[in-house]
N, C-alpha and C positions, 0 to 999 in steps of 0.2 A: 505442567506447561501453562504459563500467563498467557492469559488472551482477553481479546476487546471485541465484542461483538456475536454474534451468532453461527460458529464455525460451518454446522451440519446444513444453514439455509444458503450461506454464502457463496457467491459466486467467483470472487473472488479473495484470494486471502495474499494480504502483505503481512511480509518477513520484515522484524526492526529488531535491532539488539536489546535496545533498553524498556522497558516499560514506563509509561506514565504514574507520576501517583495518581491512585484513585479513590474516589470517598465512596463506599458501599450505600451511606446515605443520600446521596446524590444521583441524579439520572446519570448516565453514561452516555453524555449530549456535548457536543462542540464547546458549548458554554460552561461547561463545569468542570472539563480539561484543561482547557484554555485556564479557567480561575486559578486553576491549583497548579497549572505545570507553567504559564507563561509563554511566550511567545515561539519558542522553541516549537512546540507542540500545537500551536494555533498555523505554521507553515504546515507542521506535516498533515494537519487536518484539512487544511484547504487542497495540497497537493492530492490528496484521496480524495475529494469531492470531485475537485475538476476531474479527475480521471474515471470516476462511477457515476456524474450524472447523464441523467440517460438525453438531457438537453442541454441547454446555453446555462441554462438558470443555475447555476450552481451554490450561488450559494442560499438561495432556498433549499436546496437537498442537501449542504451541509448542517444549515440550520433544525431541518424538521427532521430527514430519513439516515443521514451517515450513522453507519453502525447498527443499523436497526437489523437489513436482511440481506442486502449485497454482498455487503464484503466485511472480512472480518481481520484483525491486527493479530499478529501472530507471535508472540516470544519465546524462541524453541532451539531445542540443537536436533530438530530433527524436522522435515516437511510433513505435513499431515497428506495421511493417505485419501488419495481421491483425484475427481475429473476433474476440480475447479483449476482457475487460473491462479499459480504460485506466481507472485512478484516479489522478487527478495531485492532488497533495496540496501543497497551499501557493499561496501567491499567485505565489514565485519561483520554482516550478516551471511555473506558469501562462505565467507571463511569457517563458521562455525558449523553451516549446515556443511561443510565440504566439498561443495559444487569449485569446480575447474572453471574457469571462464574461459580459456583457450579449447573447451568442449561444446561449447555454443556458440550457433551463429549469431553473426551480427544484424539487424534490423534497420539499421542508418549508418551513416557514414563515419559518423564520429566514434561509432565501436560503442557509444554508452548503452546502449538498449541489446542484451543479446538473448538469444533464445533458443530454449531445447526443450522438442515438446510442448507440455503444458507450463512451463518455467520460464520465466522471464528476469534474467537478472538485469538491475536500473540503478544508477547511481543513486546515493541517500538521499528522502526528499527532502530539501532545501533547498529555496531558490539559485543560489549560485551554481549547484550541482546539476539542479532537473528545471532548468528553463523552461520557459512556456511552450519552446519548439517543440521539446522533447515529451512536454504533458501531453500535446496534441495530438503526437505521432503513436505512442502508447497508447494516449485514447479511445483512437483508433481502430487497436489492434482490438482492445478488448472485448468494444463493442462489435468486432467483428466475430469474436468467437463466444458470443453468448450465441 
């Protein structure tokens, strides 16, 4: 299983189908993903900052701490076992872990944020899909159950 970050310190962990390229010579930093994978992967890094930092400033915590000990990127067909907060994000990422989404509640109105347990499914981060409302509302939650 591919992963990005420190799964055993994280607090939480998001689910994404595809992996980044990654350069092993390279820190594992906003700036060195962003280089090699392009702007794709510069939304979904910010979509994860705004929704881990623990203030406004976000993107000083995406610049300096994303990925260091909060949360960790996850690329699996299975959840890792544990208390952390799973955020599986996409419907393909839904699908391959085999989560139902007609078995979790819904969290807002528009049905996109639903939740069972410690599981959070949320549409894919990409602006068009996870608007700022829905960053906020998620936010939120998460901060609410650290």
């Amino acid at each position: 299983m591919q992963q990005l970050g420190n799964t055993k310190q994280a607090s939480t962990l998001l689910y994404l189908p595809t992996p980044p390229t990654v350069d092993a010579k390279k820190p594992l930093d906003y700036a060195s993903l962003c280089e090699l994978n392009g702007n794709h992967w510069r939304k979904i890094l910010i979509i994860l900052a705004k929704l881990q930092c623990p203030n406004e400033d976000w993107r000083s915590y995406r610049d300096q701490q994303l990925l260091q000990q909060r949360e960790a990127i996850i690329f699996g067909d299975q959840l890792l076992p544990g208390k952390q907060l799973h955020i599986v994000a996409g419907k393909a990422s839904w699908e391959r872990l085999g989560l139902d989404p007609e078995q979790f509640i819904p969290l807002e109105e528009s049905n996109r944020l639903l939740q069972q347990g410690n599981i959070i499914l949320t549409p894919y981060p990409d602006y068009r899909q996870f608007p700022n409302h829905l960053i906020k509302q998620l936010r939120s939650i998460i901060h609410t159950s650290r």
